[in-house]
N, CA, C and O atoms as a printed pandas DataFrame, in Angstrom:
     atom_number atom_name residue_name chain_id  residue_number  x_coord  y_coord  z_coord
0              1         N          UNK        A               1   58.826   52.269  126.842
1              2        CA          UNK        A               1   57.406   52.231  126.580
2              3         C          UNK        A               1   57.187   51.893  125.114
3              4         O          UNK        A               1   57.982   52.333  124.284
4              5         N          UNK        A               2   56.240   51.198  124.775
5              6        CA          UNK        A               2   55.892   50.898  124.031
6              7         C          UNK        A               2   54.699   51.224  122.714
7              8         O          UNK        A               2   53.479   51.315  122.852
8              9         N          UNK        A               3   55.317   51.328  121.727
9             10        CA          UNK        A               3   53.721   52.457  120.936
10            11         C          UNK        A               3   52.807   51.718  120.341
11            12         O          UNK        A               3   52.596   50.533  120.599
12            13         N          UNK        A               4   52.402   52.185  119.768
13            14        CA          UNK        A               4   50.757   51.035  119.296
14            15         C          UNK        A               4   51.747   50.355  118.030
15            16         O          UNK        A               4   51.533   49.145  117.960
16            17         N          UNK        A               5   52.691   50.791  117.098
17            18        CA          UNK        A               5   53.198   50.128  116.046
18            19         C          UNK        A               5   53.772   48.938  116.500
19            20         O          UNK        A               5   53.647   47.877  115.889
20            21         N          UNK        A               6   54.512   49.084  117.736
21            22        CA          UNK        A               6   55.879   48.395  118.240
22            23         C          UNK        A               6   54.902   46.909  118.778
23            24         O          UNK        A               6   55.315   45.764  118.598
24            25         N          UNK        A               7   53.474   47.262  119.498
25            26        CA          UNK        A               7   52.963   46.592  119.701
26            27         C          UNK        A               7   52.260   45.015  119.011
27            28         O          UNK        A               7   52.117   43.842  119.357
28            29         N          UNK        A               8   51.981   45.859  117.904
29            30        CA          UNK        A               8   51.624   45.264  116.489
30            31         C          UNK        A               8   52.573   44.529  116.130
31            32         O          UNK        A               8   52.523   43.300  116.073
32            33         N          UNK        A               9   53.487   45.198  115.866
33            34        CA          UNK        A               9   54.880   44.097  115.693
34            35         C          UNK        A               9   55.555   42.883  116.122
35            36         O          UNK        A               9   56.151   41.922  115.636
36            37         N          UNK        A              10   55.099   43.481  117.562
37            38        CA          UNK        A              10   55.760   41.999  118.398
38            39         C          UNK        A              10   57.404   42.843  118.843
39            40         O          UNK        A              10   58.432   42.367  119.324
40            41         N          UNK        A              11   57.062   44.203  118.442
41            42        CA          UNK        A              11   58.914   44.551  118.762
42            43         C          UNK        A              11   58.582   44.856  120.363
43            44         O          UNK        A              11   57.487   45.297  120.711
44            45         N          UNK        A              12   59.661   44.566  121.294
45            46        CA          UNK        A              12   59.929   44.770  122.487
46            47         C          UNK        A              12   60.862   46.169  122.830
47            48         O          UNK        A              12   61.486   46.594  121.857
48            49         N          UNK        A              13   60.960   46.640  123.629
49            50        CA          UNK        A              13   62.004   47.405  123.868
50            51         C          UNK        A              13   63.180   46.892  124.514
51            52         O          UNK        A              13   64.125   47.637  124.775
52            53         N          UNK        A              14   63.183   45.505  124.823
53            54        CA          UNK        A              14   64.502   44.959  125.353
54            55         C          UNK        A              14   64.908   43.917  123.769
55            56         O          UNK        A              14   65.619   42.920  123.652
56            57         N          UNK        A              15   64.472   44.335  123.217
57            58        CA          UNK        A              15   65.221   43.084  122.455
58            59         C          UNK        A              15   66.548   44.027  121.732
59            60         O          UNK        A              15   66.761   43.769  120.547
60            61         N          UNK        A              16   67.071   44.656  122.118
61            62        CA          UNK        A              16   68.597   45.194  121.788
62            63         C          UNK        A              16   69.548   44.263  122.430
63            64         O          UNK        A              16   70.653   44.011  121.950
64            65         N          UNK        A              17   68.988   43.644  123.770
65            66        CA          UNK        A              17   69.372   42.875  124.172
66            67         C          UNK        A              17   70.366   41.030  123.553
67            68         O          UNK        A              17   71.282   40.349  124.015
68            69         N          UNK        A              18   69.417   40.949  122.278
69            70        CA          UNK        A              18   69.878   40.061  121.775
70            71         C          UNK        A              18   70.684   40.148  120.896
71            72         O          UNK        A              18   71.092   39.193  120.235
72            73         N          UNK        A              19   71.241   42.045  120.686
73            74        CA          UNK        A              19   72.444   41.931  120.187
74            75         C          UNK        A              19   73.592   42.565  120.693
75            76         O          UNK        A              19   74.447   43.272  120.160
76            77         N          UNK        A              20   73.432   42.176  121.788
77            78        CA          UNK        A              20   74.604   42.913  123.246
78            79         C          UNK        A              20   76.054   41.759  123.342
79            80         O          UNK        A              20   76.015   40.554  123.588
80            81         N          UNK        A              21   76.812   42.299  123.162
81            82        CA          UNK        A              21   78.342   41.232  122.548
82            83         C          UNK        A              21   78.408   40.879  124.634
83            84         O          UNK        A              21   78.919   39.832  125.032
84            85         N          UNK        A              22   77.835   41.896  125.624
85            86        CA          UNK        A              22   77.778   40.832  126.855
86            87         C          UNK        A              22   76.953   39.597  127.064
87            88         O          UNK        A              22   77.022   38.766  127.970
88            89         N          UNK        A              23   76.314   39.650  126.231
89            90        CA          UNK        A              23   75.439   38.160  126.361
90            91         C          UNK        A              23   76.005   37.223  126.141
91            92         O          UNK        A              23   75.719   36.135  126.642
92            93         N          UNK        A              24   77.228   37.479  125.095
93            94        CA          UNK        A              24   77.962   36.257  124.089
94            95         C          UNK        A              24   79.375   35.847  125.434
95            96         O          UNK        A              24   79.937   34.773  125.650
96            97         N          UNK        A              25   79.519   36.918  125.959
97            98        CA          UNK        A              25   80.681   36.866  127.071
98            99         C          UNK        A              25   80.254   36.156  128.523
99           100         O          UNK        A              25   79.294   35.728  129.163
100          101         N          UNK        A              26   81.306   36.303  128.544
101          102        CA          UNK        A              26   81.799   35.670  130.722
102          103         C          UNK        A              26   80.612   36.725  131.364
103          104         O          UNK        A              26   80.818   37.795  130.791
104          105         N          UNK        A              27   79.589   36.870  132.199
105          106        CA          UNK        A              27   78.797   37.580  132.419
106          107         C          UNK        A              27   79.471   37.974  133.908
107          108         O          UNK        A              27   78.984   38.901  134.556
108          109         N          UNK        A              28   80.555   37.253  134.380
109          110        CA          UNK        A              28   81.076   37.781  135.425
110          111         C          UNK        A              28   81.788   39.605  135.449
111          112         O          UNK        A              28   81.461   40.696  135.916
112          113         N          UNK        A              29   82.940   39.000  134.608
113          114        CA          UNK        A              29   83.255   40.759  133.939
114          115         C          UNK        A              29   82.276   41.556  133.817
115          116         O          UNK        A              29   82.596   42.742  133.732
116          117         N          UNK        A              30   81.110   41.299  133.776
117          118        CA          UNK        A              30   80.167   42.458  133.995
118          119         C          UNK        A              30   79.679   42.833  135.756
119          120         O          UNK        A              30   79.348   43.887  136.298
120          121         N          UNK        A              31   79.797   41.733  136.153
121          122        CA          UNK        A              31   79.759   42.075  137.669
122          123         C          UNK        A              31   80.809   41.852  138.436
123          124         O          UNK        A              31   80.537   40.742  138.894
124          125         N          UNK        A              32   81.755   42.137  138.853
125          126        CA          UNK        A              32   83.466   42.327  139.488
126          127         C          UNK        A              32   82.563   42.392  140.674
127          128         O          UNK        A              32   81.499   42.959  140.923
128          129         N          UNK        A              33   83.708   41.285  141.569
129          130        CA          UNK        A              33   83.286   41.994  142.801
130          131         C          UNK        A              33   84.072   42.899  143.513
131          132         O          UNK        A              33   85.285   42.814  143.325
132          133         N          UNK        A              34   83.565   43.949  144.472
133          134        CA          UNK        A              34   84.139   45.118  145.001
134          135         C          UNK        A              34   85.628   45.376  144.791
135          136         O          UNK        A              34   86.517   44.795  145.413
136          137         N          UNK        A              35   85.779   46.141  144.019
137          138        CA          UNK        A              35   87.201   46.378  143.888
138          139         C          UNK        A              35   87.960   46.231  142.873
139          140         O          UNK        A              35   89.024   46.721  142.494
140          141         N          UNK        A              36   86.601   44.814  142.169
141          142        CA          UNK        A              36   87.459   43.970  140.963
142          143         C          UNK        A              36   87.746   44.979  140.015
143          144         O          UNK        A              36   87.604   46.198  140.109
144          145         N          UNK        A              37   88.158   44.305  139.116
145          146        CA          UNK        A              37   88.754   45.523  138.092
146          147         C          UNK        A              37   87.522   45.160  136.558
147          148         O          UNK        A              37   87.105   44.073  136.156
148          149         N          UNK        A              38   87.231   46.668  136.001
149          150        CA          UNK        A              38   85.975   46.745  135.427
150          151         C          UNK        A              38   86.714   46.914  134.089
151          152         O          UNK        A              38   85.967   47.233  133.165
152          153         N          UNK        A              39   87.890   46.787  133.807
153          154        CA          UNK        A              39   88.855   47.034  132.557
154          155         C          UNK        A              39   87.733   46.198  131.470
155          156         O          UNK        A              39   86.859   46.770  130.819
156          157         N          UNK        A              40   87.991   44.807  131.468
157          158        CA          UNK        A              40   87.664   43.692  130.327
158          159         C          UNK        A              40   86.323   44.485  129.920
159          160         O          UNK        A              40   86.346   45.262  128.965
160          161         N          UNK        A              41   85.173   44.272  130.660
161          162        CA          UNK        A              41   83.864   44.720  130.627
162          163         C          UNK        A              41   83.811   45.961  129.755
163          164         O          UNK        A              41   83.409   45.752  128.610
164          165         N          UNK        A              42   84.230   47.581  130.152
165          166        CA          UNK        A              42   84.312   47.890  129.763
166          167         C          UNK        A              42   84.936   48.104  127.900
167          168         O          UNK        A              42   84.530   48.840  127.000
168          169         N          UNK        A              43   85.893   47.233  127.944
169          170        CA          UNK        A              43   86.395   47.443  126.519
170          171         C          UNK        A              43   85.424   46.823  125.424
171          172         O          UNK        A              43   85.232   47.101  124.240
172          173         N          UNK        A              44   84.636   45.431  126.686
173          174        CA          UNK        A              44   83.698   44.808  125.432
174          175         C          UNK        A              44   82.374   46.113  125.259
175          176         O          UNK        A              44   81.954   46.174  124.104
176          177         N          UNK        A              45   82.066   46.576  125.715
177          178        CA          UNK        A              45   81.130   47.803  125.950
178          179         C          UNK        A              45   81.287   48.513  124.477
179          180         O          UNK        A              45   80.440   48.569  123.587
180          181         N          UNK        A              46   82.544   49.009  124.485
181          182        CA          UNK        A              46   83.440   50.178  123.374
182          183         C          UNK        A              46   82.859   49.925  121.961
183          184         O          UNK        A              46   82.511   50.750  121.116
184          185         N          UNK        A              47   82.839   48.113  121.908
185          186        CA          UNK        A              47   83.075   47.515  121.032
186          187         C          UNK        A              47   81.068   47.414  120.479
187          188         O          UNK        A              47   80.689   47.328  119.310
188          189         N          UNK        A              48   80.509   47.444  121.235
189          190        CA          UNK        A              48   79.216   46.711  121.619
190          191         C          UNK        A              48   78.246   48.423  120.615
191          192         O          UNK        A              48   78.215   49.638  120.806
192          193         N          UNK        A              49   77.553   47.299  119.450
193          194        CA          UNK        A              49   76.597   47.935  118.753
194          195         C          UNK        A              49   75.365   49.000  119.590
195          196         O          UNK        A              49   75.126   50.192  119.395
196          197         N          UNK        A              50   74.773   48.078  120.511
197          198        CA          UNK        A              50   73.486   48.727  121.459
198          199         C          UNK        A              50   74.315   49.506  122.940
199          200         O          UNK        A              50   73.823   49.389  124.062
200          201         N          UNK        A              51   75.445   50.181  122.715
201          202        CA          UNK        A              51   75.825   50.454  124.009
202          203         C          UNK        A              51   74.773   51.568  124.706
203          204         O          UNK        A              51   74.634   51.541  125.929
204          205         N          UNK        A              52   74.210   52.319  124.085
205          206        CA          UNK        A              52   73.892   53.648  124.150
206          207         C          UNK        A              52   72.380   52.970  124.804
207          208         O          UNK        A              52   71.863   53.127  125.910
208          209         N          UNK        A              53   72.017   52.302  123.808
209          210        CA          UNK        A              53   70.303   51.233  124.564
210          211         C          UNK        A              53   70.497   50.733  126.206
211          212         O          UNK        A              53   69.635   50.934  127.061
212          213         N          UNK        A              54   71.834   50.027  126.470
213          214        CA          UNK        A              54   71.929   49.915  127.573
214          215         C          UNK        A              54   72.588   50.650  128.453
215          216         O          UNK        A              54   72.541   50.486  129.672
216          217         N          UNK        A              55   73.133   51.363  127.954
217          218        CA          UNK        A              55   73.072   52.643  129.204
218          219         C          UNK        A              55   71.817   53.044  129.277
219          220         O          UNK        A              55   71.467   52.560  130.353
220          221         N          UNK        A              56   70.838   53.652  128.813
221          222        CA          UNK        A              56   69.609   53.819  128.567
222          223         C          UNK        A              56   69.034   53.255  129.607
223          224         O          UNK        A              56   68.795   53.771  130.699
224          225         N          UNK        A              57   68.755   51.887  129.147
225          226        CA          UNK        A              57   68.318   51.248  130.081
226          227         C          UNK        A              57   68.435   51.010  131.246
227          228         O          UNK        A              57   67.429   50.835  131.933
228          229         N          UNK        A              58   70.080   50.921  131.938
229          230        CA          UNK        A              58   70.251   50.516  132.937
230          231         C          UNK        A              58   69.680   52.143  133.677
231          232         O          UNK        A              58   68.908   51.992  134.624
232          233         N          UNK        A              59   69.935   53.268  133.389
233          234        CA          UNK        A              59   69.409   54.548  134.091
234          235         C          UNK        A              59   68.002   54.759  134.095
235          236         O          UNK        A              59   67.672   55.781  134.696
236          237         N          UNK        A              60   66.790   53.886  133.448
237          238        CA          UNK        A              60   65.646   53.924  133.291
238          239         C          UNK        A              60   65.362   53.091  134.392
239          240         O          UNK        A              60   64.478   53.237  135.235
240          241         N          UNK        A              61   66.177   52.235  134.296
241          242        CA          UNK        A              61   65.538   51.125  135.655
242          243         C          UNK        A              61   66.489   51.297  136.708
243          244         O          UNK        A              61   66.222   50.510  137.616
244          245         N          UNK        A              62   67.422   51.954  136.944
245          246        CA          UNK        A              62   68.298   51.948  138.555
246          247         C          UNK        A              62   69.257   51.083  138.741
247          248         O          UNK        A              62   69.592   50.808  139.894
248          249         N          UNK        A              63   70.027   50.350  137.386
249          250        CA          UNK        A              63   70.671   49.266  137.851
250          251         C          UNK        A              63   71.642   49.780  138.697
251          252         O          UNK        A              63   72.350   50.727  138.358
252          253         N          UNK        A              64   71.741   49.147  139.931
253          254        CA          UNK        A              64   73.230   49.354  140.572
254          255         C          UNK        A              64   73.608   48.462  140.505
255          256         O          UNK        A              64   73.754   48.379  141.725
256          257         N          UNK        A              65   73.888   47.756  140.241
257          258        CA          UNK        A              65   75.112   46.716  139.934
258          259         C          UNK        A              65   75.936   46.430  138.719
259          260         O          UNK        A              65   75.166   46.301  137.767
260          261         N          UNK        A              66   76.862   46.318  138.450
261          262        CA          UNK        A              66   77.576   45.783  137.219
262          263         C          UNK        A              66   77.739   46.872  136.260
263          264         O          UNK        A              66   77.354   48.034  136.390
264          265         N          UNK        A              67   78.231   46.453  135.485
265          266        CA          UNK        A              67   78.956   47.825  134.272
266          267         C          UNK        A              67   77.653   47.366  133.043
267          268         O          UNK        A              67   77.489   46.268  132.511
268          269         N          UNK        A              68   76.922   48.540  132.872
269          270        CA          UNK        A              68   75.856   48.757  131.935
270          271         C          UNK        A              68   76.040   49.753  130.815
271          272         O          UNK        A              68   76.235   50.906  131.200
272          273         N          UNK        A              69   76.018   49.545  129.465
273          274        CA          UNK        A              69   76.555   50.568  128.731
274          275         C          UNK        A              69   77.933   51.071  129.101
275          276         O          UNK        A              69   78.102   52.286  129.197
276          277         N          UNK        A              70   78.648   50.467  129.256
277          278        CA          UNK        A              70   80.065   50.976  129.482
278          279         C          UNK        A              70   80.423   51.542  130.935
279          280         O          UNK        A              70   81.552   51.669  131.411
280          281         N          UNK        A              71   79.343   51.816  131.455
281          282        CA          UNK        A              71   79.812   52.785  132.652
282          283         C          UNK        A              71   79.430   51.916  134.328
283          284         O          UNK        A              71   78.462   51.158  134.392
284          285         N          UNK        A              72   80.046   52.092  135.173
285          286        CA          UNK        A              72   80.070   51.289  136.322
286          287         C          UNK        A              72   79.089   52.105  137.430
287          288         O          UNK        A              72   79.040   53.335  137.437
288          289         N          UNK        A              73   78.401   51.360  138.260
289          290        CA          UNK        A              73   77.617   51.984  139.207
290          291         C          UNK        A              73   77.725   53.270  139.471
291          292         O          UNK        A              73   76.699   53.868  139.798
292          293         N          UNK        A              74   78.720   53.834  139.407
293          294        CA          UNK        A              74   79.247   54.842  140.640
294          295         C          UNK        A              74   79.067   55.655  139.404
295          296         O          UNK        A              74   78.012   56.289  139.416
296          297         N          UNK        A              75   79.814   55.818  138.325
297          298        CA          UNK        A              75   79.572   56.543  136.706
298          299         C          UNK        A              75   78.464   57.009  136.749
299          300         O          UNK        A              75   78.417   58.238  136.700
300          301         N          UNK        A              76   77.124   56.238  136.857
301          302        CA          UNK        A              76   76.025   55.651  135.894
302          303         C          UNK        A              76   75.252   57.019  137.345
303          304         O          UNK        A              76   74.421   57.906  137.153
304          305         N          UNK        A              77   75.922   56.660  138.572
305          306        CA          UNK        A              77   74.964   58.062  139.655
306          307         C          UNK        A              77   75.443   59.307  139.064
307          308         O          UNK        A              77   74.686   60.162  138.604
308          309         N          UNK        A              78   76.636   59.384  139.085
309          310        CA          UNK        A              78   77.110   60.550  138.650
310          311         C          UNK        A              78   76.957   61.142  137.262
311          312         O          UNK        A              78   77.131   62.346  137.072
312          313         N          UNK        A              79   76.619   60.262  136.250
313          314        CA          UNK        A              79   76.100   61.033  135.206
314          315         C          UNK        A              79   74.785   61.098  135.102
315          316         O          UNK        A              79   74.316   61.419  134.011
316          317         N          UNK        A              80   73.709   60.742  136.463
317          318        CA          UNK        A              80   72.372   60.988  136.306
318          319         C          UNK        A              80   72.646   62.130  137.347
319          320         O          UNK        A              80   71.484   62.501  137.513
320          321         N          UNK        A              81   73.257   62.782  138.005
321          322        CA          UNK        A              81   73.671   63.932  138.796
322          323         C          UNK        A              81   74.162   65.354  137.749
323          324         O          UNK        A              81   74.098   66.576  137.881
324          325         N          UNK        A              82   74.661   64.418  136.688
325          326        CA          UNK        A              82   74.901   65.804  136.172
326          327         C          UNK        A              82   76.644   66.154  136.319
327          328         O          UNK        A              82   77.119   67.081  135.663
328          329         N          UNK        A              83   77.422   65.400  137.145
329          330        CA          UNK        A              83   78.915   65.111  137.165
330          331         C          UNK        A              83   79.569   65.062  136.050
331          332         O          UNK        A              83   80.473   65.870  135.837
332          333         N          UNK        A              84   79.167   63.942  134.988
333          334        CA          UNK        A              84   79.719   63.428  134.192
334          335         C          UNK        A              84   79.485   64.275  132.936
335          336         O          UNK        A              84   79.990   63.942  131.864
């Protein structure tokens, strides 16, 4: 959400986005299919300035798919459960 400053600004709340080291990458490694292995993705994650924004994000909006902020679908339920 957005506040009356951010508004004024022109700042977005996705623009962390444009400094996410997955944008610069293979966007596949972020989506493996079933089974694939989530190794690569993850390590670029580790590395990645806004990780914490997109975990954030992906649990604000429900992503199920793909490794968001470091953590993979199945992670991302279980640490909105309270598991993790």
């Amino acid at each position: 959400m957005q506040n009356d400053f951010d508004a004024i600004a022109g700042v977005t709340d996705d623009q962390w986005q444009e400094k996410a080291l997955c944008a610069q990458t293979d966007p596949e490694a972020f989506f493996p299919e079933k089974g694939g292995s989530t190794r690569e993705a993850k390590r670029i994650c580790q590395g990645c300035e806004v990780k914490d924004e997109c975990l954030e994000y992906a649990l604000a909006n429900d992503e199920r798919f793909g490794i968001w902020g470091g953590l993979s679908e199945r992670e991302r339920r279980r640490l909105k459960r309270g598991i993790i």
